[in-house]
VOBA-1610 file (N, C-alpha, C; in pm, whole numbers, padded with zeros to 5 digits, always signed):
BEGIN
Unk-02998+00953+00821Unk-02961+00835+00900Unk-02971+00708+00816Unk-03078+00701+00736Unk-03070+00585+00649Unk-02977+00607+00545Unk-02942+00652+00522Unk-02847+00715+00438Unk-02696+00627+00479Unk-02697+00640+00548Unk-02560+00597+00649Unk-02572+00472+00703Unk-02663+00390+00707Unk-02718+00268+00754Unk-02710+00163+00645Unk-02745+00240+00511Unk-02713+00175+00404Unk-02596+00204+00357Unk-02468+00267+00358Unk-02349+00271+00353Unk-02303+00192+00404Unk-02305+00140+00563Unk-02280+00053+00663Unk-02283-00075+00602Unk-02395-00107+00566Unk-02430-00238+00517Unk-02357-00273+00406Unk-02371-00130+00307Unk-02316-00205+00166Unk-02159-00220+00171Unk-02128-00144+00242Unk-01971-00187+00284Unk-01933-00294+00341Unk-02014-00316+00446Unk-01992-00454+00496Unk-02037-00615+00427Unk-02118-00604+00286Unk-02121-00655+00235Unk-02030-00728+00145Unk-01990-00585+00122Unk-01878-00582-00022Unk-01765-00627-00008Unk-01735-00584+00156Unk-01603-00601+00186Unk-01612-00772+00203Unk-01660-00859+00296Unk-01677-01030+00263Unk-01746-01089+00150Unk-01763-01015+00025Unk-01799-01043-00086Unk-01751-01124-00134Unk-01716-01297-00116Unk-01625-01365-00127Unk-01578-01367-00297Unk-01747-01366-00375Unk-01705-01406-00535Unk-01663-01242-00541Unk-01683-01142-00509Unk-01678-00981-00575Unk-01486-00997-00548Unk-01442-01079-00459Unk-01266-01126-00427Unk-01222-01188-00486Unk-01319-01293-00530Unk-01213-01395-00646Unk-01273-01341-00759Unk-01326-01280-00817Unk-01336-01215-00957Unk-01236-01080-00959Unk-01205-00994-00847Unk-01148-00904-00874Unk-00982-00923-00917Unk-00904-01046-00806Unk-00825-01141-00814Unk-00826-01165-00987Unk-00898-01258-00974Unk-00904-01278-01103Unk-00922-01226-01255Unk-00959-01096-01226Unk-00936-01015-01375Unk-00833-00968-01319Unk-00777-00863-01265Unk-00623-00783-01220Unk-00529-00924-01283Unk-00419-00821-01407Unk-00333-00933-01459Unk-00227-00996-01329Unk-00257-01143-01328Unk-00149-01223-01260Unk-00021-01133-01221Unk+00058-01110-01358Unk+00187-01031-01299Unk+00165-00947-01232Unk+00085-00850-01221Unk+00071-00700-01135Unk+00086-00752-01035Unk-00033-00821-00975Unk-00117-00886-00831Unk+00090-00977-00780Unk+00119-01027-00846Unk+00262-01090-00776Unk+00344-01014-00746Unk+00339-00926-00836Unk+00456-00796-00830Unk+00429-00681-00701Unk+00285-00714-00687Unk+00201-00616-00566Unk+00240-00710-00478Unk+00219-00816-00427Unk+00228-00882-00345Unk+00418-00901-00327Unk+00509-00929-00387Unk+00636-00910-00348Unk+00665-00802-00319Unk+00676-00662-00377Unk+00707-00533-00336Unk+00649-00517-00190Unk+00523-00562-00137Unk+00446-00539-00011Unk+00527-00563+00072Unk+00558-00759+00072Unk+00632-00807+00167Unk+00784-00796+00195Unk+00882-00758+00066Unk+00978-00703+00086Unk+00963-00546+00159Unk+00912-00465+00092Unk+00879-00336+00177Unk+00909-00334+00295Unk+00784-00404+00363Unk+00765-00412+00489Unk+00923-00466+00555Unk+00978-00532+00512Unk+01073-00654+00578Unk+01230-00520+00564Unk+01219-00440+00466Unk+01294-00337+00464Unk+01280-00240+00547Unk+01204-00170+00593Unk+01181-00086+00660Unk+01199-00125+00813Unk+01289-00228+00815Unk+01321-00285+00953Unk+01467-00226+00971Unk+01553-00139+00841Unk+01660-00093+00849Unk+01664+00065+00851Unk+01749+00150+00884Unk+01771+00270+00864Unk+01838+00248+00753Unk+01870+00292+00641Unk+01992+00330+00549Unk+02058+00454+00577Unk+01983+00586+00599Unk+02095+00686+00582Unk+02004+00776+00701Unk+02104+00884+00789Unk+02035+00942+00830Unk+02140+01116+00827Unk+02036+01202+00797Unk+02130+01327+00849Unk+02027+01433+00868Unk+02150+01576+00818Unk+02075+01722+00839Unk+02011+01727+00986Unk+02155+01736+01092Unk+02148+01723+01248Unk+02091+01832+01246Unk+02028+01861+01353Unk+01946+01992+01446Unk+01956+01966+01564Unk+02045+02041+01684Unk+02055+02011+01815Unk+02072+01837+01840Unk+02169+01803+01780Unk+02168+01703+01807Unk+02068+01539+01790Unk+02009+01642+01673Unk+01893+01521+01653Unk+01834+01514+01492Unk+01859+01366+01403Unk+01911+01383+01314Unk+01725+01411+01251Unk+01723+01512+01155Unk+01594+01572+01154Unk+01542+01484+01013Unk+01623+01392+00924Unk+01558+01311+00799Unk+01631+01168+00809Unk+01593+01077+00782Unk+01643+00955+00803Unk+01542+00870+00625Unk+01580+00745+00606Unk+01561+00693+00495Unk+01530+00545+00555Unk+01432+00503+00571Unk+01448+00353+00570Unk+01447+00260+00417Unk+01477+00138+00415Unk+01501+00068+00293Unk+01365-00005+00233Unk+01270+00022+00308Unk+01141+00020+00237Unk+01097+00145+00147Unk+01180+00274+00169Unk+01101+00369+00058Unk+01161+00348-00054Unk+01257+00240-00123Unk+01277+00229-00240Unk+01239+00125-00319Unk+01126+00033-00239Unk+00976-00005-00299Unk+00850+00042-00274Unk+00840+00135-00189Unk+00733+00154-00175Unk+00634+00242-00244Unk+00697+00312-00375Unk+00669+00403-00449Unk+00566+00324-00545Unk+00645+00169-00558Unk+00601+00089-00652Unk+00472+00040-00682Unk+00468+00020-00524Unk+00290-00034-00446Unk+00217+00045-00472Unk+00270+00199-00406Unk+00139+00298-00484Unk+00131+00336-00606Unk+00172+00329-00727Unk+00178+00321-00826Unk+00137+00184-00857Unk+00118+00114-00848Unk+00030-00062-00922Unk-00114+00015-00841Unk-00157+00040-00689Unk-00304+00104-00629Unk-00327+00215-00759Unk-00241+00294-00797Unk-00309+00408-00893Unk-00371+00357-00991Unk-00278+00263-01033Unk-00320+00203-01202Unk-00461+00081-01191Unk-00500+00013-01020Unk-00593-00011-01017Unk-00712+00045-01023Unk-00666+00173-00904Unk-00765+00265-00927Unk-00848+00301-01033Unk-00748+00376-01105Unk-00787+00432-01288Unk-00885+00262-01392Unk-00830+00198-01281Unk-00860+00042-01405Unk-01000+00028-01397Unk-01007-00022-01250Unk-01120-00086-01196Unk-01191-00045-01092Unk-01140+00063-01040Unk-01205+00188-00920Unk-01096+00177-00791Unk-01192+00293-00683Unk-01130+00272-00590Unk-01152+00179-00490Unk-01282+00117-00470Unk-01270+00020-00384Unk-01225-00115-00440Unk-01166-00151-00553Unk-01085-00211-00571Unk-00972-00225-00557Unk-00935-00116-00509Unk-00802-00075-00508Unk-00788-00075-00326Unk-00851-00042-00279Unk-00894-00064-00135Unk-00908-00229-00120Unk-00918-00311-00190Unk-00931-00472-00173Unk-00792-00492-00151Unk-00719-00421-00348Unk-00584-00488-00336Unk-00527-00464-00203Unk-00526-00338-00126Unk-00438-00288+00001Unk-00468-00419+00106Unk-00618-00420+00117Unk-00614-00558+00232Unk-00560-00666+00218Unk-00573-00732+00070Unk-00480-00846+00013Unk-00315-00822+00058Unk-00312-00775+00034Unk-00147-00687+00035Unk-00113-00705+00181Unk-00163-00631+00281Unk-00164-00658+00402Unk-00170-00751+00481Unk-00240-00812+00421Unk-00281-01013+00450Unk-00170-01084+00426Unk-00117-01077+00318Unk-00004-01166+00255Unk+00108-01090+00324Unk+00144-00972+00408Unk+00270-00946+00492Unk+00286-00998+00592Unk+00149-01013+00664Unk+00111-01070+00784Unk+00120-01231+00760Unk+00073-01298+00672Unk+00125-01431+00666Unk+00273-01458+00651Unk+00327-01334+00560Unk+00487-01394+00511Unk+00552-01382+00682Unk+00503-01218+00730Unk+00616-01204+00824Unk+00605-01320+01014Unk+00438-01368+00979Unk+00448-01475+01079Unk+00518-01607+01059Unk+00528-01649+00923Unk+00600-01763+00906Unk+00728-01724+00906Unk+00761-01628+00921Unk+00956-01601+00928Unk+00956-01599+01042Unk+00863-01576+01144Unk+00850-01576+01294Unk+00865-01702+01379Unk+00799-01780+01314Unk+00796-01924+01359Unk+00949-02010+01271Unk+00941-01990+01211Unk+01110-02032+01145Unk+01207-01990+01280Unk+01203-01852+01279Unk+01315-01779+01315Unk+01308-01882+01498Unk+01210-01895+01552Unk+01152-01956+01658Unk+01217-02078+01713Unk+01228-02138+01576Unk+01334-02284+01572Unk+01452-02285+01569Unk+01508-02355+01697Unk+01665-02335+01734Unk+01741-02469+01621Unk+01846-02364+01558Unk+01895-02511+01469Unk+02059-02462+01427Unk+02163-02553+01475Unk+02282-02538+01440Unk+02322-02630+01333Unk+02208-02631+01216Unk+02319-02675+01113Unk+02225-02571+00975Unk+02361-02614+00881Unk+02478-02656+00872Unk+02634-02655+00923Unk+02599-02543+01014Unk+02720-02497+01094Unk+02664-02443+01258Unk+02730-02459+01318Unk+02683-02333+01524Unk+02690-02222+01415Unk+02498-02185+01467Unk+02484-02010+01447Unk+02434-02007+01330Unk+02382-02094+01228Unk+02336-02106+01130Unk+02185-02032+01199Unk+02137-02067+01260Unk+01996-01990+01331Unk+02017-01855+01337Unk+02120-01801+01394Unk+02166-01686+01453Unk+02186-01534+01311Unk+02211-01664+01209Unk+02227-01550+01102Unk+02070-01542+01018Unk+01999-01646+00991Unk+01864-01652+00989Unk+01813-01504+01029Unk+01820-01515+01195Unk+01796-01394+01246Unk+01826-01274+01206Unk+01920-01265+01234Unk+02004-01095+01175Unk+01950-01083+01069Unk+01964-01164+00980Unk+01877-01124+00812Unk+01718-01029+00815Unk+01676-01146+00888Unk+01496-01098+00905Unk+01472-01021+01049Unk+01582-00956+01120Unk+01550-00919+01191Unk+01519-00900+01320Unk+01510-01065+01347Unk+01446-01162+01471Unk+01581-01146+01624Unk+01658-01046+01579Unk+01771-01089+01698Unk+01722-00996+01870Unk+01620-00970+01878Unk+01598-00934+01970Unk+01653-00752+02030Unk+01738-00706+01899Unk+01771-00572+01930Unk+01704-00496+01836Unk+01646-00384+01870Unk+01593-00240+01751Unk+01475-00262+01753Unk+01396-00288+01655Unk+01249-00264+01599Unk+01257-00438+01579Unk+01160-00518+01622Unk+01121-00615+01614Unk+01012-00632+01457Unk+01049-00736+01382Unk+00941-00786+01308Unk+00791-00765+01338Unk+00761-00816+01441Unk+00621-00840+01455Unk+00564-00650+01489Unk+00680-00554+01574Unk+00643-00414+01565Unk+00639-00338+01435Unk+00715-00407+01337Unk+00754-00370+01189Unk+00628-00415+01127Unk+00528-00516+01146Unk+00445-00541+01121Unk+00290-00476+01154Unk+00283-00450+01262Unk+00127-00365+01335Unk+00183-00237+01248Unk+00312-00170+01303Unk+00305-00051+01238Unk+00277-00006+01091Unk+00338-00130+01010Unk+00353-00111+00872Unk+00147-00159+00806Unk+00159-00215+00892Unk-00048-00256+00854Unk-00066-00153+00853Unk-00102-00088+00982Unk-00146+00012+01035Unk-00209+00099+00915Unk+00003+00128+00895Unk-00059+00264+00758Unk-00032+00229+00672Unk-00007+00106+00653Unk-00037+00054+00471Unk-00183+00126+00468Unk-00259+00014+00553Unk-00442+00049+00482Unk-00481+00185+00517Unk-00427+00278+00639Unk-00496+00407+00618Unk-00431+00451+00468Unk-00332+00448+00461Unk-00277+00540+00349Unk-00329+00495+00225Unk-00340+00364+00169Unk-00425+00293+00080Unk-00530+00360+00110Unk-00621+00354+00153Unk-00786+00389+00133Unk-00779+00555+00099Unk-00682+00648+00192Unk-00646+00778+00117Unk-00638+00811+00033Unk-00538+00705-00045Unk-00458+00708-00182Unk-00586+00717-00257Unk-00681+00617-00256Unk-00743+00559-00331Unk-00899+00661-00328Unk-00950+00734-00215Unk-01023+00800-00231Unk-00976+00947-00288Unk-00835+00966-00262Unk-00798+01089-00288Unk-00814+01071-00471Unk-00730+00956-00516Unk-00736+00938-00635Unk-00862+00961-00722Unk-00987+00889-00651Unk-01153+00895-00700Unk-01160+01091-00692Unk-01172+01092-00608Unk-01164+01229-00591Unk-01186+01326-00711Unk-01014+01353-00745Unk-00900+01408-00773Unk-01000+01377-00966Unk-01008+01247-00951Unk-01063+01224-01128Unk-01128+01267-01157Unk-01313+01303-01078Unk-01383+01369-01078Unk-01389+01520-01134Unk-01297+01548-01126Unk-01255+01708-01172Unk-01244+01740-01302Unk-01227+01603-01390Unk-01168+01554-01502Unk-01254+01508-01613Unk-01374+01558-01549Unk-01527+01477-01636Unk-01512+01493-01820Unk-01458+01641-01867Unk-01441+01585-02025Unk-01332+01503-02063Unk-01217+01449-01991Unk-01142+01360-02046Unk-01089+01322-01916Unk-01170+01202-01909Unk-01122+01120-01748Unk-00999+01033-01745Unk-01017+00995-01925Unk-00883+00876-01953Unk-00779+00955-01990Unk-00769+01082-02041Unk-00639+01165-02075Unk-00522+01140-01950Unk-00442+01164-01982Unk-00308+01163-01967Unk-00262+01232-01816Unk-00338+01396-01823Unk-00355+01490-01760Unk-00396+01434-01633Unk-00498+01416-01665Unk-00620+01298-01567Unk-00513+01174-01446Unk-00460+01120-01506Unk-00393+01023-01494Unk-00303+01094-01398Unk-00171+01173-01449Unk-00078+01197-01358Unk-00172+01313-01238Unk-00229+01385-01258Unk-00286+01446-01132Unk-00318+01355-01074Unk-00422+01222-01079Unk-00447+01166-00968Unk-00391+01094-00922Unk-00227+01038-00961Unk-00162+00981-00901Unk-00062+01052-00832Unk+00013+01144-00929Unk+00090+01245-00844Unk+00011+01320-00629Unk-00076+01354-00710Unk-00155+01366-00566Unk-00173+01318-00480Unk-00268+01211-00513Unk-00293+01113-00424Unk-00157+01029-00373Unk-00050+01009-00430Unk+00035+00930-00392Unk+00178+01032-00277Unk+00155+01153-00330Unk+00215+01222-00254Unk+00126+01245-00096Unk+00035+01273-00100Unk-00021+01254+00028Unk-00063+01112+00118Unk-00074+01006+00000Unk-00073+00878+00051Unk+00069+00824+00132Unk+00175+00868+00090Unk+00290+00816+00113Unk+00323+00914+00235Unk+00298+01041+00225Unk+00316+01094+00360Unk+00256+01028+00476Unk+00130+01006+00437Unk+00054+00965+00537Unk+00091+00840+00605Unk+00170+00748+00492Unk+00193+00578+00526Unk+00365+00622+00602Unk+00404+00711+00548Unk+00566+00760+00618Unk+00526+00779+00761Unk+00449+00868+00771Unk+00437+00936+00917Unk+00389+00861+01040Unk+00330+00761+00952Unk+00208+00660+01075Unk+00295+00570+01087Unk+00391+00503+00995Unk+00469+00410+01063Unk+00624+00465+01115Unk+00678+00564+01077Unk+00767+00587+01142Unk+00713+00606+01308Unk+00655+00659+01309Unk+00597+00731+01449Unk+00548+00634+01487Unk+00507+00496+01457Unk+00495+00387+01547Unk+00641+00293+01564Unk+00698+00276+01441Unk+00804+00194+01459Unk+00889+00230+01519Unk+00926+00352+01522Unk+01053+00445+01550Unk+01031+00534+01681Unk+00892+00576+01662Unk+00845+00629+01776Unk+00847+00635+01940Unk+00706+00509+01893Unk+00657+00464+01956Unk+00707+00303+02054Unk+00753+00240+01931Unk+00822+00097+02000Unk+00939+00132+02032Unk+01014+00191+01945Unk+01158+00215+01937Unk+01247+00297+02023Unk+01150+00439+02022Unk+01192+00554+02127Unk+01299+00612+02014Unk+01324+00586+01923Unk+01450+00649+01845Unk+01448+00799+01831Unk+01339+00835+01772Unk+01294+00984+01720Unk+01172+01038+01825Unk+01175+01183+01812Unk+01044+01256+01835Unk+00975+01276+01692Unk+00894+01392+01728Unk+00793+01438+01633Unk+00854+01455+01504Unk+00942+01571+01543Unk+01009+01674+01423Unk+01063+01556+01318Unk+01154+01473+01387Unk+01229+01362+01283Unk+01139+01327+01236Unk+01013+01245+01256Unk+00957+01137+01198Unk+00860+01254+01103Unk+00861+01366+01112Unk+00764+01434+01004Unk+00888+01495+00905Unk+01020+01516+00925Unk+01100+01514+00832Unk+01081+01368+00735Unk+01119+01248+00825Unk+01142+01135+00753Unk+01001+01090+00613Unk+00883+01175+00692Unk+00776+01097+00656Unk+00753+01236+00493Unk+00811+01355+00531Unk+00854+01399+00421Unk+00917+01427+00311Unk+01043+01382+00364Unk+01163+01316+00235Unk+01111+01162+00161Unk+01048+01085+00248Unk+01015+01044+00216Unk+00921+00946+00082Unk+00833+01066+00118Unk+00694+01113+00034Unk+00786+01197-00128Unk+00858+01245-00087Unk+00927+01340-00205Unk+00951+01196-00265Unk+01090+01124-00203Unk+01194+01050-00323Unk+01030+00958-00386Unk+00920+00915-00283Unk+00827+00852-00342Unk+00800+00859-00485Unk+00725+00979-00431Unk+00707+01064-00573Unk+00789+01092-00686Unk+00883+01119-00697Unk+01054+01109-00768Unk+01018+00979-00843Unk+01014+00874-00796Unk+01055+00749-00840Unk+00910+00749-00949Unk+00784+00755-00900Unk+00659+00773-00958Unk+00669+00814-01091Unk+00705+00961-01091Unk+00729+01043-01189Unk+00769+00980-01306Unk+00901+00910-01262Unk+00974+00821-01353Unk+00905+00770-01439Unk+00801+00664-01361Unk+00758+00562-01420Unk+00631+00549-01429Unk+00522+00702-01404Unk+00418+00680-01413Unk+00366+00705-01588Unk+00446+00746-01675Unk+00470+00717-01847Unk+00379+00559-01849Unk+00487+00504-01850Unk+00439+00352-01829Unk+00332+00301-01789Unk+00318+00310-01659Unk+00191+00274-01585Unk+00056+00322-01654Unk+00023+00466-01737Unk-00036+00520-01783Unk-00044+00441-01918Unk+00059+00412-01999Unk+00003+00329-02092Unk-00032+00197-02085Unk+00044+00145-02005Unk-00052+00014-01973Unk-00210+00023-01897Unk-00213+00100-01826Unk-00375+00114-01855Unk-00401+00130-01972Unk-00399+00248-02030Unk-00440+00303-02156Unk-00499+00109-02252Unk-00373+00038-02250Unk-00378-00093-02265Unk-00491-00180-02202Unk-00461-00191-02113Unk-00574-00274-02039Unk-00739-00237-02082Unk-00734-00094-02072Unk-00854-00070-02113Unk-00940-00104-02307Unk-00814-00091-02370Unk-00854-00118-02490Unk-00876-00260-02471Unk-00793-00356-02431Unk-00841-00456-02430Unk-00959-00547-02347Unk-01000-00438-02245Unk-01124-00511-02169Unk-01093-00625-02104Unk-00994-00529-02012Unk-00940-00580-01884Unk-01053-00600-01762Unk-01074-00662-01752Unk-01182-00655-01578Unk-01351-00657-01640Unk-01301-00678-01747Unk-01517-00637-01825Unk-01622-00760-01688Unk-01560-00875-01702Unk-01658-00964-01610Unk-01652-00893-01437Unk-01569-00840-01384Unk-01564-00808-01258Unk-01672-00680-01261Unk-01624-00549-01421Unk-01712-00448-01363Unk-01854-00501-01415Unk-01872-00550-01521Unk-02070-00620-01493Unk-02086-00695-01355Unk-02021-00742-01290Unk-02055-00819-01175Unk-02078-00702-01074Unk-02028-00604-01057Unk-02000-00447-00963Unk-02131-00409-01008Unk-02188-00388-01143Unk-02290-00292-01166Unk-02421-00379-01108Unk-02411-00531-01179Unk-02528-00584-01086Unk-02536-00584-00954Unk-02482-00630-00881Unk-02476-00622-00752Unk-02536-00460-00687Unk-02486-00386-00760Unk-02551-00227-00727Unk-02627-00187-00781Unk-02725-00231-00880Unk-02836-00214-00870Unk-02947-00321-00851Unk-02872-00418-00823Unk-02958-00557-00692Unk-02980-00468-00547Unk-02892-00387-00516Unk-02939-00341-00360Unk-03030-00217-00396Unk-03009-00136-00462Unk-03093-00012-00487Unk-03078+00102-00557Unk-03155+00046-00723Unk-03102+00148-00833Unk-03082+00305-00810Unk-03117+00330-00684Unk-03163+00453-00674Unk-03047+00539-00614Unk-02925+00424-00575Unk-02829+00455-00530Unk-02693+00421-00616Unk-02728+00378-00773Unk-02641+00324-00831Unk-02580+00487-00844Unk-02413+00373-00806Unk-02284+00495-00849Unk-02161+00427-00957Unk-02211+00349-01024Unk-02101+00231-01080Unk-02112+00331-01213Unk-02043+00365-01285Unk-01935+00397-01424Unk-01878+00313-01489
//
């Protein structure tokens, strides 16, 4: 029981850790953290469309594609390469950051969209709308939003424990190569199922009425595939830029700040690497 009491705590510590946020912020290179943060909010703002749907069954189209899975591969791939960088509950930060900044972008397109305005032309408002969504038919923004939170952060914290996990296995060469694509391949294939399935089945589901079960566990499985597909591609890359980061002593002030802090609460529980 104490066991779990002090989990409680140190989580809830960590998580309003205001400096353990602006140091983590602050070592993660600038470009990543922007590039994480645009891919998020476009994502989300995509997945307000169907692009393609087929492979009918009784009349009911059993795989569909929304236009967020051709960023969303991206996001979990920058979480992997945090992961591997700087751990997983760092990588569990970036997801809340990430989430935060959709929820700000997609309320201020809310309140825009809110304001009636015919210029430069009648209907200049009207197309505003249609762009972002706001016209009052299909899946609403703000439903595109709960749903897409939702399983951003379950699937993030998945990703990210599956990833810790998955490394563990890997104890004579944690930084190899090997190392690397297992725990992203993995973790990102089940992360992305997981983030497919929870928001289709709310967006589409649940608000929408569009699909049952069967579709949205097709969708949330083609899905997860092209995810992965795209990963594959480009997890070469991602792998050497860690490889990079690490030679150069990327994050050194964030992880001494991680190790003190954990053995300020209780050496006896230090788990920092």
């Amino acid at each position: 029981m104490k066991k779990q009491i002090n989990w409680i705590m140190d989580t809830f510590d960590w998580l309003f850790d205001r400096k353990d946020w602006k140091m983590l912020l602050r070592s993660m290179p600038a470009v990543v953290v922007a590039l994480f943060v645009v891919c998020t909010v476009t994502m989300n703002l995509a997945a307000n469309k169907i692009v393609w749907s087929g492979l009918k069954i009784e009349q009911t189209y059993f795989v569909s594609i929304t236009g967020g899975v051709f960023l969303s591969w991206a996001v979990f791939l920058i979480m992997d390469m945090v992961t591997k960088t700087f751990g997983g509950k760092a990588a569990i930060k970036l997801t809340l950051f990430g989430a935060a900044t959709s929820t700000v972008a997609i309320i201020f397109l809310g309140v825009i969209a809110s304001i009636p305005s015919n210029f430069p032309f009648p209907g200049a408002s009207a197309s505003f709308d249609t762009v972002f969504g706001f016209t009052g038919n299909g899946v609403q923004p703000w439903q595109i939003l709960i749903s897409s939170t939702i399983a951003y952060i379950l699937s993030g914290v998945i990703n990210a424990a599956v990833n810790v996990l998955i490394g563990r296995l890997f104890e004579k060469n944690p930084d190899g190569k090997a190392a690397f694509v297992a725990r992203s391949y993995i973790s990102t294939m089940l992360g992305q199922f997981v983030d497919n399935f929870i928001f289709t089945g709310l967006a589409f589901g649940i608000f929408a009425h569009y699909y049952g079960v069967l579709t949205i566990t097709g969708m949330a499985l083609l899905g997860a595939l092209i995810e992965l597909f795209c990963e594959i591609i480009f997890s070469p890359i991602a792998y050497r830029k860690c490889k990079k980061w690490q030679k150069e002593g990327i994050g050194r002030e964030y992880f001494d700040y991680c190790k003190k802090m954990e053995l300020a609460v209780d050496p006896s529980r230090f788990e920092y690497k």
